[in-house]
TORTI-16703 format. One record per residue (C-alpha): z, y, x. Coordinates in steps of 0.02 Angstrom, whole numbers, padded with zeros to 5 digits, always signed. Example, Ala and Ser with C-alpha at 12.3 -4.5 7.8 and 13.67 -1.06 7.14 Angstrom:
+00390-00225+00615+00357-00053+00684
//
This chain:
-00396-02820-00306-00239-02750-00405-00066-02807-00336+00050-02876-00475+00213-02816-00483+00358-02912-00511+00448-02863-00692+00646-02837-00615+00560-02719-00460+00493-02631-00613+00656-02610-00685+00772-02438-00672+00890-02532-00576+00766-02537-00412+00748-02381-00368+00807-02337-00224+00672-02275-00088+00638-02409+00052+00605-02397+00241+00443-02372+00231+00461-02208+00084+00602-02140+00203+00488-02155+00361+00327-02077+00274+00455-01941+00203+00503-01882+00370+00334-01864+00441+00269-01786+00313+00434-01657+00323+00400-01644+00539+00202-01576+00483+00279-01467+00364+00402-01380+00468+00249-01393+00611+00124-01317+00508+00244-01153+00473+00290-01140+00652+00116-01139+00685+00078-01000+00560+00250-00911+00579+00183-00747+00548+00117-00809+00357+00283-00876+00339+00368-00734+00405+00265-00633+00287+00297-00748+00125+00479-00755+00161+00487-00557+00181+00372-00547-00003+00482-00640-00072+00640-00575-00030+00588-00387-00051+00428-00387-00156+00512-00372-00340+00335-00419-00408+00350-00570-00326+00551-00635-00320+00517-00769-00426+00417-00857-00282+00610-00883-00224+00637-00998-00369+00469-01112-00366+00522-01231-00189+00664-01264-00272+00596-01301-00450+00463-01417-00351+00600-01514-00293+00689-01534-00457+00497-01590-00503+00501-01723-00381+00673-01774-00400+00661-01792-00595+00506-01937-00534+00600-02007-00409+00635-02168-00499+00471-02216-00539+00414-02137-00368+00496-02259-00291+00405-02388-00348+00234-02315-00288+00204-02361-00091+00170-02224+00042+00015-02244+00138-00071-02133+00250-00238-02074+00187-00366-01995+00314-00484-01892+00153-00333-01787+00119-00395-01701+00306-00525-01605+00184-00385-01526+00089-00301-01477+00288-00489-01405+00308-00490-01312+00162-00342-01224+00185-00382-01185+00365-00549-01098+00302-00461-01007+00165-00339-00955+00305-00483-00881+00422-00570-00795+00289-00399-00699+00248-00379-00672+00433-00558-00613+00462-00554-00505+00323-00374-00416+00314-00347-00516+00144-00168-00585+00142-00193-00678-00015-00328-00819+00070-00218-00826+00196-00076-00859+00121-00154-00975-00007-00221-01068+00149-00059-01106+00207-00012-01177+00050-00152-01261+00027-00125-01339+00227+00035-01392+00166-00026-01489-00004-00166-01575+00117-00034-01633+00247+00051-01725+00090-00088-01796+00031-00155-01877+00199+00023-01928+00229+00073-02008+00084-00077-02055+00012-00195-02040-00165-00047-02154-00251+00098-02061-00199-00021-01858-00239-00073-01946-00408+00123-01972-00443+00159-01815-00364-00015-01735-00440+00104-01563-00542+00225-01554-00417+00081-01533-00290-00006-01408-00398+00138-01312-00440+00144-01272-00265+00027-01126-00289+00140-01029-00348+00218-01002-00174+00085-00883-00157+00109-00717-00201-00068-00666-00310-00104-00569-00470-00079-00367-00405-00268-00366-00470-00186-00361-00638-00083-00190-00615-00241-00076-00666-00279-00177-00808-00116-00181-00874-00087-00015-00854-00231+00018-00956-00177-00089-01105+00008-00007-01099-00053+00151-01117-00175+00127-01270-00015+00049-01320+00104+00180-01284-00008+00314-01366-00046+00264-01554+00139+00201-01581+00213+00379-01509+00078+00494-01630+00137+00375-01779+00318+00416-01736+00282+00589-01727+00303+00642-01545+00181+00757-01471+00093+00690-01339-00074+00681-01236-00145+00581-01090-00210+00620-00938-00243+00448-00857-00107+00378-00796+00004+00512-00846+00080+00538-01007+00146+00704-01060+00266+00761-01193+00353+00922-01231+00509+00879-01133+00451+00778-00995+00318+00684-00889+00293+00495-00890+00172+00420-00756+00134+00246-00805+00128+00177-00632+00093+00000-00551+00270-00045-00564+00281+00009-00750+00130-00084-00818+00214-00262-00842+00102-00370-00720+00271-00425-00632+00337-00480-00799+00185-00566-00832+00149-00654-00650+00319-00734-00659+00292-00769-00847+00133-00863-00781+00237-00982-00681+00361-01010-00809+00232-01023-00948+00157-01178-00840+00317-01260-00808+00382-01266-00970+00200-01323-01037+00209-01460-00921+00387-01539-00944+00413-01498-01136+00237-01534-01217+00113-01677-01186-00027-01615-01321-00146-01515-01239-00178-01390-01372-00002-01371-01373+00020-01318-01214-00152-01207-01215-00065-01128-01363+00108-01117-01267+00042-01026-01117-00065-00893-01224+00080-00847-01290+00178-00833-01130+00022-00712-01086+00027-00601-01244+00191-00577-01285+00246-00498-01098+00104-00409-01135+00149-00323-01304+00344-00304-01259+00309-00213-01100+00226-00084-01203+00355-00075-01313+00477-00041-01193+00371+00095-01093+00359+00168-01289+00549+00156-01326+00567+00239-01162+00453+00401-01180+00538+00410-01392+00702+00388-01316+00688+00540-01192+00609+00641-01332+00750+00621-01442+00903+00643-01278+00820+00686-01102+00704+00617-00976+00842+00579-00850+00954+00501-00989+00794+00383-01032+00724+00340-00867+00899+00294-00814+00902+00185-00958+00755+00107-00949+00778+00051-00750+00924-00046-00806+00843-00139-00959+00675-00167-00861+00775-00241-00713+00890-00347-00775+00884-00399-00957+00706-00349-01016+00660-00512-00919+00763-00631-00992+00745-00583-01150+00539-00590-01148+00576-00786-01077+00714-00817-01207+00584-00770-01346+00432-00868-01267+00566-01012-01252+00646-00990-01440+00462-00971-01512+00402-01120-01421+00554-01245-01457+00510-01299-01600+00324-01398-01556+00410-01476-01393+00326-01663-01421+00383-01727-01263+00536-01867-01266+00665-01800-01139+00691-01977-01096+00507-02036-01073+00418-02073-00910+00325-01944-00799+00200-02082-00752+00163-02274-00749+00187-02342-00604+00111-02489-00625-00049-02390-00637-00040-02341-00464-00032-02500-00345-00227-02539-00328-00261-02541-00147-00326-02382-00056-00463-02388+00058-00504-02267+00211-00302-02283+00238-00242-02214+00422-00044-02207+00498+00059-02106+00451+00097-02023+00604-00090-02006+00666-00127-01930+00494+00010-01794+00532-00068-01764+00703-00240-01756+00629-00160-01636+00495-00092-01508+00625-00268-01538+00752-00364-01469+00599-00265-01333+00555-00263-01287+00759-00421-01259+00784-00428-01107+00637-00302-01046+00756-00416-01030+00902-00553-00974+00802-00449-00834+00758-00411-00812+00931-00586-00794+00988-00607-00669+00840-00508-00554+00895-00561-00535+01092-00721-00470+01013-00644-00305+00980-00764-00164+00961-00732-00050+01118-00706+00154+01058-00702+00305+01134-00568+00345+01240-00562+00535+01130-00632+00579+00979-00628+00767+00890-00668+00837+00732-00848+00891+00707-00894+01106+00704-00963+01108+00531-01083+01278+00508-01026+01411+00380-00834+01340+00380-00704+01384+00502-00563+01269+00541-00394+01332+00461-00191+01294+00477-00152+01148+00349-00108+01186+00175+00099+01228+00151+00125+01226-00018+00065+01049-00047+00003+00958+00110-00095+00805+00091-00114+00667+00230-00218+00488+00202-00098+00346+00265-00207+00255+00400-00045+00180+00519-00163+00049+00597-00308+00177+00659-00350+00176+00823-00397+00362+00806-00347+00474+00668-00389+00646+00648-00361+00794+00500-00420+00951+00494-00434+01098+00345-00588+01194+00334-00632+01357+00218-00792+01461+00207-00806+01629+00184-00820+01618-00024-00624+01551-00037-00671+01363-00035-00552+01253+00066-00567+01064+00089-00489+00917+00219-00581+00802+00316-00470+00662+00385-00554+00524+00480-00482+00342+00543-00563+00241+00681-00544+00035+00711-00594-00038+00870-00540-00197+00751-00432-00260+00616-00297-00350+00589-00138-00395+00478-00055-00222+00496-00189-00146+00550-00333-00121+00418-00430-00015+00342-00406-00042+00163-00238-00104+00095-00074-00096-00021-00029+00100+00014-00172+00119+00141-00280+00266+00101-00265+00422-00003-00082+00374-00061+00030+00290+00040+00172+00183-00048+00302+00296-00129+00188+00445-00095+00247+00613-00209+00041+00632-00218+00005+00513-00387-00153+00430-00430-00206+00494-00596-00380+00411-00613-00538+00384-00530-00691+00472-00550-00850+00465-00537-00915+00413-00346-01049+00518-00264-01143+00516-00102-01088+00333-00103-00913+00370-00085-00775+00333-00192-00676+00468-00303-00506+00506-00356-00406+00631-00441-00232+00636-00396-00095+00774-00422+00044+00823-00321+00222+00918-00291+00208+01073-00417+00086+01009-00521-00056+01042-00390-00215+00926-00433-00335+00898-00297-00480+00780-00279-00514+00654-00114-00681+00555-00085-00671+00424+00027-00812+00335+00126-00781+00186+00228-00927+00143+00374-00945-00021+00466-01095-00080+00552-01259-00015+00456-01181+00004+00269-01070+00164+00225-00988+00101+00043-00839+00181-00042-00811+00001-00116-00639-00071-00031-00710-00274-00085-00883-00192-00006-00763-00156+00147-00687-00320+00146-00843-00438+00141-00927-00324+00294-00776-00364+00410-00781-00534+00344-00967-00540+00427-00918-00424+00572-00799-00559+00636-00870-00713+00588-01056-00686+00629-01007-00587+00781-01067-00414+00720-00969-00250+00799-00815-00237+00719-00804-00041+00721-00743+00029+00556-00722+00196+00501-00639+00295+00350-00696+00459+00307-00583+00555+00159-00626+00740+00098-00534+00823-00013-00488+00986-00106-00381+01052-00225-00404+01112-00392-00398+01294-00403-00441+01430-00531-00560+01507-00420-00649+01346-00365-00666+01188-00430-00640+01030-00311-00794+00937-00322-00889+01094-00314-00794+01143-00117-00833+00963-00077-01008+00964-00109-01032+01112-00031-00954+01082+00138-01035+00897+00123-01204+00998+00112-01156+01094+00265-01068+00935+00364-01218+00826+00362-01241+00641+00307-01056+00561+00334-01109+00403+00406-01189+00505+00547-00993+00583+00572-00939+00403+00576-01054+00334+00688-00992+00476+00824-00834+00461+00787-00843+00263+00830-00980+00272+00963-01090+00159+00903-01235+00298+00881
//
């Protein structure tokens, strides 16, 4: 049975939030500041992505754009009653899962998007389905406190470049590509991560959705708005890495570069949202003065309704219990051995590290790491590097964000990947002086040897949930490119003479 509603509480002048809204309000902002004590170290983490990530500093701005969301409802909020509703537990559980998959796994993004998501079901059980449909963008828009969408660097490195190429050969600049890395007579230009827009276009994302929400009410209109909050990012990031590598043609590399650092951080930006704004101004259909929603629409009675404060404790029970599950993950810790060496490999000798451009993987987490150079007697020289988990964990895993081959900053730069062999994954990267050297890398846990880091990834998943041995292993060789021997070749070769890898791994990790 609907409740009527009389026509003056309907009115603008009542408005003000009762008792009851203030009382609901409060426990639902106790479970909040609950829930991120409980998972401090996901809020520690946010708060330290969003402060020092640039890719991510517009997570800064979405809490409070959430609560200029809520506070631009507030007067027909106020009219919607607060009641504690026991199927927004669900939500609380979904988070929580999302949460121990990311901790299981080593994948910050599930667990950060379960703490989110945690949140969002603690304000649904608390207030209730009247008060989340009233508060149903707000809510959503809430997902944007997690930081997601590095996935999109490669790709959008990609497109800049078969950007950036065409447009400098029609302006008449000699140039050629080697990957990642553009050359030109007077200079170098590595179109890196940070260069290939996806920061831009992340934050662009979250703008794109705000605006399509509060200025447009036609749906096409907004599908329309946010493709072009996609595209045009898209296309003015490669113009600027193209006015970049024209200008330095035309002055120098440092003049250019120096240039460019000050446009790209502060007004390339705000100019791309200015345009995307100006462009989009003129098929704004929604009334700046019209309702967000009808309240009268939402004061049917809800069923399966529970207290307020029992729904909060219920809320934080649920997401406590992940907790211990995590904690009874990670006393299962593979035991290693207390000393582990590189193998004798026949036909190769070990040798003192190269000098004139030393390579290192960046494993800081291994329980064991080892690195060795090797050479035969026909001039071929290779590395063999090899990191050892009893176990991982957040800070301690073995594929990551400058984990690997190249650490963060590194001088060594990725030029592209090749093709795998043996199972393991390739790379060609080059180095101080111009020194080019290929690195395979092979990662072994339990039974499967992969060079796939999602491969990696889903195994630990299993290790830890399904209580398999958690023992993981990364094994990297690599040579350089010389005029006397070719890097794949000297790999091959002392892979030949090494013996299968996963065989090294197993010893290594004691499991054989």
């Amino acid at each position: 049975m609907t409740a009527a509603i009389p026509a003056q509480a309907m009115s603008p002048a009542h408005t003000r939030f009762d008792a009851n809204w203030k009382r609901h309000a409060a426990i639902l902002a106790s479970a909040w500041v609950a829930l991120l004590l409980l998972f401090r170290h996901d809020t520690g983490d946010l708060a330290t992505i969003y402060w020092t990530n640039t890719t991510f500093g517009h997570c800064l701005f979405v809490a409070p754009v959430i609560a200029w969301l809520v506070w631009q409802r507030r007067r027909e909020l106020a009219l919607v009653t607060p009641q504690g509703w026991w199927p927004g537990l669900a939500l609380v559980a979904a988070g929580g899962l999302s949460w121990i998959v990311g901790d299981a796994s080593s994948v910050a993004l599930f667990r950060h998007a379960g703490l989110i998501v945690m949140l969002q079901g603690a304000a649904v059980t608390v207030l209730g389905l009247n008060v989340s449909r009233a508060l149903l963008f707000p809510l959503t828009y809430m997902l944007f406190l997690v930081p997601f969408g590095e996935f999109l660097e490669g790709p959008l490195q990609d497109i800049t470049i078969a950007m950036v190429m065409p447009l400098l050969h029609v302006f008449g600049v000699p140039a050629t590509v080697d990957g990642v890395l553009i050359t030109t007579p007077n200079g170098n230009f590595e179109i890196a991560e940070a260069c290939s827009g996806a920061k831009f276009l992340i934050a662009m994302v979250a703008y794109g959705v705000l605006v399509a929400n509060v200025c447009y009410v036609a749906w096409p209109r907004r599908a329309a708005f946010m493709a072009m909050a996609i595209v045009v990012p898209i296309i003015a990031n490669g113009l600027r890495a193209f006015g970049t590598i024209y200008v330095a043609w035309w002055t120098s590399v440092e003049r250019a570069t120096g240039l460019d650092h000050i446009v790209y951080g502060w007004v390339f930006f705000g100019l791309v949202m200015a345009a995307v704004l100006a462009i989009g101004w003129k098929w704004f259909d929604r009334d700046p003065d019209a309702a967000w929603f009808d309240p009268a629409k939402l004061q049917a009675p809800v069923g399966r309704k529970i207290e307020a404060p029992i729904g909060a404790l219920l809320v934080l029970t649920v997401a406590s219990l992940f907790l211990g599950w995590s904690s009874l993950i990670a006393a299962r810790a593979a035991p290693l051995p207390a000393r582990v060496e590189l193998p004798q490999v026949p036909g190769w000798q070990r040798v003192a590290m190269s000098t004139s451009a030393p390579w290192s993987p960046h494993y800081p987490g291994a329980d064991h790491f080892l690195i060795g150079r090797y050479a035969d007697g026909q001039g071929r020289a290779v590395d063999l590097a090899v990191a050892v988990y009893g176990t991982q964990h957040e800070g301690k895993e073995l594929v990551g964000f400058g984990i690997g081959a190249i650490r963060e900053n590194d001088r060594w730069v990725r030029i592209e990947d090749e093709p795998g062999f043996a199972r393991g994954a390739a790379m060609r990267m080059t180095g101080p002086g111009r020194v080019e050297r290929e690195v395979v890398t092979w990662y072994r846990l339990g039974d499967v040897l992969t060079g796939s880091d999602k491969r990696v990834k889903l195994e630990t998943l299993k290790a830890k949930l399904l209580g398999g041995n958690q023992a993981a292993v990364a094994v990297l060789v690599s040579a350089e490119q010389t005029d006397d021997a070719a890097a794949r070749d000297s790999i091959q070769a002392f892979l030949k003479a090494l013996g299968p890898v996963e065989r090294l791994a197993d010893r290594m990790a004691g499991t054989r």
